[in-house]
Biotite code that builds the C-alpha atoms (Angstrom):
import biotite.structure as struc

atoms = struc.array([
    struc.Atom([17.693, 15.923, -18.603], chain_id="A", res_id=1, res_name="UNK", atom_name="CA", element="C"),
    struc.Atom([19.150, 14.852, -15.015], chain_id="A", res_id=2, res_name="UNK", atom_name="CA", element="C"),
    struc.Atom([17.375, 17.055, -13.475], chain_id="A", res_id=3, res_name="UNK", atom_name="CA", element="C"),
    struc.Atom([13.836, 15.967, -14.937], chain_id="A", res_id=4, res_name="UNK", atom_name="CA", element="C"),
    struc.Atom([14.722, 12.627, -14.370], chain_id="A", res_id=5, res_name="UNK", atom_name="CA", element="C"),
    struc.Atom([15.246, 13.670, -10.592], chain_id="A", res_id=6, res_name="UNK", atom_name="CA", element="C"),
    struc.Atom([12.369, 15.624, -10.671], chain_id="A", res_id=7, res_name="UNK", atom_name="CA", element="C"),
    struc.Atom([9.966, 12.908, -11.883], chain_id="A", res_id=8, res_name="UNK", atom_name="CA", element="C"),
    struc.Atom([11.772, 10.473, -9.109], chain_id="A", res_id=9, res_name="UNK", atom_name="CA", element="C"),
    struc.Atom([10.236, 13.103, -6.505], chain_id="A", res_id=10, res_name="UNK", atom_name="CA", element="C"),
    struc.Atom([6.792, 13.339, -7.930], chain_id="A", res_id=11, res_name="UNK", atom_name="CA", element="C"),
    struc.Atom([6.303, 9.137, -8.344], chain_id="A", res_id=12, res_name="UNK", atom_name="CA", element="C"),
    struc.Atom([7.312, 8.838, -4.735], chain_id="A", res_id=13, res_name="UNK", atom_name="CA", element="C"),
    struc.Atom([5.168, 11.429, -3.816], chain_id="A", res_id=14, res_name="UNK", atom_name="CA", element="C"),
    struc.Atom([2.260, 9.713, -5.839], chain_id="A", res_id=15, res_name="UNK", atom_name="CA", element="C"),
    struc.Atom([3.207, 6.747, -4.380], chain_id="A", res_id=16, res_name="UNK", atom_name="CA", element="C"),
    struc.Atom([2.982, 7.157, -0.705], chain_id="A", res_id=17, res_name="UNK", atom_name="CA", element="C"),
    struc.Atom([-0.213, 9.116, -0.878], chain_id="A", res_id=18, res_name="UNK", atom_name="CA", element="C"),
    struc.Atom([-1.902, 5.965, -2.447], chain_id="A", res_id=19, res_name="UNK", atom_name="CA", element="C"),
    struc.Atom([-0.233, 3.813, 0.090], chain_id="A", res_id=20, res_name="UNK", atom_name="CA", element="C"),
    struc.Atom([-1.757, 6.594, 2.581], chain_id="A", res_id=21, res_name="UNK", atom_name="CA", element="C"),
    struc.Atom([-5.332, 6.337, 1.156], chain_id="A", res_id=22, res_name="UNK", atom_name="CA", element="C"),
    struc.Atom([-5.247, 2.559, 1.136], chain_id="A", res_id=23, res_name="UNK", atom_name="CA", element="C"),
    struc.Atom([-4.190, 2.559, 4.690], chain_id="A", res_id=24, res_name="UNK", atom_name="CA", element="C"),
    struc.Atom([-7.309, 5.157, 5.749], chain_id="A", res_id=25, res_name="UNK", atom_name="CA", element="C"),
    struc.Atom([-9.433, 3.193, 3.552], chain_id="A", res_id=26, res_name="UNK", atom_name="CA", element="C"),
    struc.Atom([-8.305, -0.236, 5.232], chain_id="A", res_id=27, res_name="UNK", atom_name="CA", element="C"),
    struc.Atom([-8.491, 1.037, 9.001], chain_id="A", res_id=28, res_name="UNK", atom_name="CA", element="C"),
    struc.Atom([-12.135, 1.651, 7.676], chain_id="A", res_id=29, res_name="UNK", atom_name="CA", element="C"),
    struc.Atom([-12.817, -1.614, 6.210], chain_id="A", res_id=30, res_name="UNK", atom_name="CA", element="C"),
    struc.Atom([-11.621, -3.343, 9.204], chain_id="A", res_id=31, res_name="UNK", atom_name="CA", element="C"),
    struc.Atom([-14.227, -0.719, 11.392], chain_id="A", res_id=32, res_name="UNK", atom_name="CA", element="C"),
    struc.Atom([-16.947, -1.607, 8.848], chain_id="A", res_id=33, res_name="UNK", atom_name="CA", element="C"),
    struc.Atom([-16.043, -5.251, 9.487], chain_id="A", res_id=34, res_name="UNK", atom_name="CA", element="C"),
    struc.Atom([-16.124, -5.208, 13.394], chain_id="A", res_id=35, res_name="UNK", atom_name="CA", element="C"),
    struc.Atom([-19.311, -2.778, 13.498], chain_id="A", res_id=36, res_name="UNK", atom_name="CA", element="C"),
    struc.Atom([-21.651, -5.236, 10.923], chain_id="A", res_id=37, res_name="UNK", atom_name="CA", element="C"),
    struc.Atom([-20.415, -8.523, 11.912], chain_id="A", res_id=38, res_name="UNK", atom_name="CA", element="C"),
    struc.Atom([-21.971, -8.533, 15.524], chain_id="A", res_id=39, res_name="UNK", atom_name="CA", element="C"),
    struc.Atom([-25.049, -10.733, 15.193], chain_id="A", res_id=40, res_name="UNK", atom_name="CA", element="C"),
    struc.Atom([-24.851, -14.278, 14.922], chain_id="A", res_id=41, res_name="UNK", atom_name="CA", element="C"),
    struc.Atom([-22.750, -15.661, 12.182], chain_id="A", res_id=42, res_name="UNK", atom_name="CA", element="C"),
    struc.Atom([-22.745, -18.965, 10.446], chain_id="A", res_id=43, res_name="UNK", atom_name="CA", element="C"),
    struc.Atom([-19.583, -20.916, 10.454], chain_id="A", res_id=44, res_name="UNK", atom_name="CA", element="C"),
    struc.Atom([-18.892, -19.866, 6.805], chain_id="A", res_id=45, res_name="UNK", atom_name="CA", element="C"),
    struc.Atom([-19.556, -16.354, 7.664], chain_id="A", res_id=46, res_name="UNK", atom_name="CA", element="C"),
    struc.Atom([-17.158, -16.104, 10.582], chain_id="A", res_id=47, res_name="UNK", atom_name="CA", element="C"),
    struc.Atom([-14.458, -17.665, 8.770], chain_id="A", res_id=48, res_name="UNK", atom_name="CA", element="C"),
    struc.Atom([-14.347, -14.803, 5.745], chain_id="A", res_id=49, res_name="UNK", atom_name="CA", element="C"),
    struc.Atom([-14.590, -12.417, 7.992], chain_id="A", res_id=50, res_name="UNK", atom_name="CA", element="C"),
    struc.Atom([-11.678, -14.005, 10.261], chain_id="A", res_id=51, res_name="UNK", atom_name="CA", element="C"),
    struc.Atom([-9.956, -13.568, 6.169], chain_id="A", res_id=52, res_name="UNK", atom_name="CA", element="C"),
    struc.Atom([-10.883, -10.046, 5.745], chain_id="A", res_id=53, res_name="UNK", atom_name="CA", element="C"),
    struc.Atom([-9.412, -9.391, 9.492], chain_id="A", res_id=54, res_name="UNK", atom_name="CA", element="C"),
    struc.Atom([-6.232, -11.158, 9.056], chain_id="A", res_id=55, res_name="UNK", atom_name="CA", element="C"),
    struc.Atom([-5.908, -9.701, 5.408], chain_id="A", res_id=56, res_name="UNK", atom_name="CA", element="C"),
    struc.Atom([-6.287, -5.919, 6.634], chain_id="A", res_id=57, res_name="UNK", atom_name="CA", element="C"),
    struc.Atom([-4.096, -6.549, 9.337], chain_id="A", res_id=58, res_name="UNK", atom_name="CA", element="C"),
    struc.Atom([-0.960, -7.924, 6.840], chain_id="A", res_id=59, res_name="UNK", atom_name="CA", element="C"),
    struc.Atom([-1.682, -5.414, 3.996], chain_id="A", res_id=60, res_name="UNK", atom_name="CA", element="C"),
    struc.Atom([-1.513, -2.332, 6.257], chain_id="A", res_id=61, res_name="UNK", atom_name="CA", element="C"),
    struc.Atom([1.477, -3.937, 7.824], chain_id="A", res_id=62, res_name="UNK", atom_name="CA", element="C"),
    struc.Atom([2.746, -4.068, 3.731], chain_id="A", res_id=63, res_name="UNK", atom_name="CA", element="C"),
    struc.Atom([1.362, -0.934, 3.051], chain_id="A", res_id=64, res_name="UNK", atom_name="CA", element="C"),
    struc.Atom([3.709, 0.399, 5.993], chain_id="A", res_id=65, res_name="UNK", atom_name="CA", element="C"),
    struc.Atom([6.828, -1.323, 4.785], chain_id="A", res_id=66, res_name="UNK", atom_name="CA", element="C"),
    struc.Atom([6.422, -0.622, 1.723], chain_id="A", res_id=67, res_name="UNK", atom_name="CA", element="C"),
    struc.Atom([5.979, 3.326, 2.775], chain_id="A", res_id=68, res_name="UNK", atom_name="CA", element="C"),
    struc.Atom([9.271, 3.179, 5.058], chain_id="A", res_id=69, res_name="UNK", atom_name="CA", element="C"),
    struc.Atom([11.417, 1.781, 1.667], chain_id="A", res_id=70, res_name="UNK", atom_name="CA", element="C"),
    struc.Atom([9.845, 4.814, -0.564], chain_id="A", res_id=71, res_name="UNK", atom_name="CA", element="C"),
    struc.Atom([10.644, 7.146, 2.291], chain_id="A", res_id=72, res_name="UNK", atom_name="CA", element="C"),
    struc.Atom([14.671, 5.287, 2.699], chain_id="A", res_id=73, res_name="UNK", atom_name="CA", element="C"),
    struc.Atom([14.865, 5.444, -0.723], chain_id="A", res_id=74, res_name="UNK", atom_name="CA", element="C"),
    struc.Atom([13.911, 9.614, -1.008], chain_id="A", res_id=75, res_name="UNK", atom_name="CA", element="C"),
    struc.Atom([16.965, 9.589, 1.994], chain_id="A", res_id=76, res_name="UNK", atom_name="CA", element="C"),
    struc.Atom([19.341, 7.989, -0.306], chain_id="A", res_id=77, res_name="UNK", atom_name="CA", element="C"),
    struc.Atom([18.485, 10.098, -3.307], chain_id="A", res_id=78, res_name="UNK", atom_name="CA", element="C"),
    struc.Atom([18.221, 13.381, -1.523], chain_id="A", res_id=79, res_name="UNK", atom_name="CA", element="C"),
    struc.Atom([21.963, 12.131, 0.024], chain_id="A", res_id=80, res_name="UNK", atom_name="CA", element="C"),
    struc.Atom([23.322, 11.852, -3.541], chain_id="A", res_id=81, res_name="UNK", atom_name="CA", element="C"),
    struc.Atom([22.228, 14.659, -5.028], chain_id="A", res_id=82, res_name="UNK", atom_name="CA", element="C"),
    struc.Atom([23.324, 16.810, -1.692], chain_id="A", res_id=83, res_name="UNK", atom_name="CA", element="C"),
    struc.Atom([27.026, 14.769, -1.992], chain_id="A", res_id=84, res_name="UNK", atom_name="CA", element="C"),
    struc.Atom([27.601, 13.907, -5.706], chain_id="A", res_id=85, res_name="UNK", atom_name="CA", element="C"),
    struc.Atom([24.691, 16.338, -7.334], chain_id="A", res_id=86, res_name="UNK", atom_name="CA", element="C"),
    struc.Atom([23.868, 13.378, -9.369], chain_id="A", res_id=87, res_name="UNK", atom_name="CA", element="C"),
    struc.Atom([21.937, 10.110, -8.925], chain_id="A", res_id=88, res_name="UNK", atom_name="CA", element="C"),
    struc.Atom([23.410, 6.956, -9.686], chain_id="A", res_id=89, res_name="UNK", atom_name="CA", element="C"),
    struc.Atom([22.685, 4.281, -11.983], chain_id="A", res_id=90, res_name="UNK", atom_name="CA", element="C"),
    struc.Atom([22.023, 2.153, -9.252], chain_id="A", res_id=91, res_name="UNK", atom_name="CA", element="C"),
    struc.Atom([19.421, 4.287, -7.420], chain_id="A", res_id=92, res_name="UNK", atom_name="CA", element="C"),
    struc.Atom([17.930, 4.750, -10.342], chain_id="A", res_id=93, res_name="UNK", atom_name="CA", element="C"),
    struc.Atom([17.452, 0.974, -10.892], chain_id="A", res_id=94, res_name="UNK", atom_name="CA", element="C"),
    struc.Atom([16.110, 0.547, -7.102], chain_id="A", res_id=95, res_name="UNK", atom_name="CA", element="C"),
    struc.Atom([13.704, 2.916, -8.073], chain_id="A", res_id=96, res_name="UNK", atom_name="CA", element="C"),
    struc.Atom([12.624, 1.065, -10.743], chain_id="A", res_id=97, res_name="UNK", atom_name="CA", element="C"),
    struc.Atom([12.610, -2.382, -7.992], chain_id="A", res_id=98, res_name="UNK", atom_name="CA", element="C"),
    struc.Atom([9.987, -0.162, -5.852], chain_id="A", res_id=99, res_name="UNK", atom_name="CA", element="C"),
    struc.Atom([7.876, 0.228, -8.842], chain_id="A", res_id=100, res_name="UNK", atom_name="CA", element="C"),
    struc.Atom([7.203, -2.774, -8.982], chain_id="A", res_id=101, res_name="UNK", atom_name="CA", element="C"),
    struc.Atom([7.509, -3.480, -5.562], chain_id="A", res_id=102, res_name="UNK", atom_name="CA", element="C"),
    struc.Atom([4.545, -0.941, -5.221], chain_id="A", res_id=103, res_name="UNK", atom_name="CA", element="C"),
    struc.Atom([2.668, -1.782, -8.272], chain_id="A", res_id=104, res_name="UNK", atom_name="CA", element="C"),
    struc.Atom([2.409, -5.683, -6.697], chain_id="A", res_id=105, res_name="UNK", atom_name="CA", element="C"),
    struc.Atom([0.824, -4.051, -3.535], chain_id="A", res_id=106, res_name="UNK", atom_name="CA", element="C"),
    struc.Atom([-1.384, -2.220, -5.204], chain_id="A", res_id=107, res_name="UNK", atom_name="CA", element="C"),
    struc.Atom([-2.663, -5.132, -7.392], chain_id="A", res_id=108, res_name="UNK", atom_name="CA", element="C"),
    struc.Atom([-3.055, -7.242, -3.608], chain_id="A", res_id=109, res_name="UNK", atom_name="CA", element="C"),
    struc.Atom([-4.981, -4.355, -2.251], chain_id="A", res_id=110, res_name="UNK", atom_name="CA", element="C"),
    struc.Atom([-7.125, -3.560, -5.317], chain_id="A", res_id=111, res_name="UNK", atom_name="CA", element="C"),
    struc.Atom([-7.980, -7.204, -5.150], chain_id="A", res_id=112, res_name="UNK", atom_name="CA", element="C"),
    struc.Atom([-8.714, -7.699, -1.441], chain_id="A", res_id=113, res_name="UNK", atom_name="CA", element="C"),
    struc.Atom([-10.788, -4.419, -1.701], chain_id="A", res_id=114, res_name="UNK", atom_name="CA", element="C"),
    struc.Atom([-13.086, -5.887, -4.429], chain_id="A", res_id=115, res_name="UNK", atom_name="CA", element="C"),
    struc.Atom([-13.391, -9.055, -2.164], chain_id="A", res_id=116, res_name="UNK", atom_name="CA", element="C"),
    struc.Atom([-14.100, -7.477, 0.502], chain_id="A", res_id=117, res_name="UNK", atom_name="CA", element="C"),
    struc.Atom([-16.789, -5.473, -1.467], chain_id="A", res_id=118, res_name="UNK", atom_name="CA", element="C"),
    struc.Atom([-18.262, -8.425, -3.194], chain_id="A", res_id=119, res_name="UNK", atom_name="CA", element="C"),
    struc.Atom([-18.500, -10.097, 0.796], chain_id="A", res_id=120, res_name="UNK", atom_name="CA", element="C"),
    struc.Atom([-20.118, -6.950, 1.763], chain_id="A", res_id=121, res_name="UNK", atom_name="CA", element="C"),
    struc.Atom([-22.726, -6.747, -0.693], chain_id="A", res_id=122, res_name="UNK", atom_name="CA", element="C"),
    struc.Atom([-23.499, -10.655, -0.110], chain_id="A", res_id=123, res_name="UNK", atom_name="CA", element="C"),
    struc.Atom([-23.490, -11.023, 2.879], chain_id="A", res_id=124, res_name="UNK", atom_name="CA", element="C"),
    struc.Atom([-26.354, -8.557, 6.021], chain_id="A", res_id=125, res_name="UNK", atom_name="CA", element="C"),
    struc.Atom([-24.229, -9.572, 9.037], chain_id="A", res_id=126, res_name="UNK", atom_name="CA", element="C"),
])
């Protein structure tokens, strides 16, 4: 039973970080997409959502990279405690469940921003 338990820890993590990874590569896009269609003349509405969607990719792939380096500390600490004790503790297994929802709160923020961003795109020939 530990070692399922372990062995699901692995695979979330896993799942995890290769969302977080598409996100990024999807935001670095967005932010492309943002620069390469915005260069005609904008009004003063205009300009300020896409000063929004600038500054918002900038702090969620700054997020998405924390958030990545915690899940990666975290697979340290419970790769040290099986290696040292052959067990996880009760406590790792409750910061696990922490980064869930740390990760799951991302996600929502970046699932949001994308459908902005989308809805701005759509609206708006710059």
């Amino acid at each position: 039973m530990v070692q399922t338990d372990i062995s699901q820890l692995s695979s979330e993590t896993a799942e995890w970080r290769q969302i977080l990874r598409n996100y990024r590569d999807e935001f670095s896009e967005c932010k492309k997409l943002l620069s390469d269609n915005c260069k005609q003349t904008l009004d003063k509405k205009q300009l300020q959502e896409v000063e929004h969607f600038d500054n918002q990719f900038h702090i969620q792939l700054i997020n998405i990279h924390d958030v990545k380096q915690a899940i990666k500390q975290h697979e340290r600490k419970v790769s040290f405690e099986l290696s040292k004790n052959d067990y996880v503790t009760a406590e790792t297994f409750s910061a696990h469940e922490r980064l869930l929802d740390e990760f799951l709160t991302l996600e929502n923020r970046l699932q949001q921003l994308r459908m902005e961003f989308r809805d701005f795109i759509n609206a708006t020939t710059c």
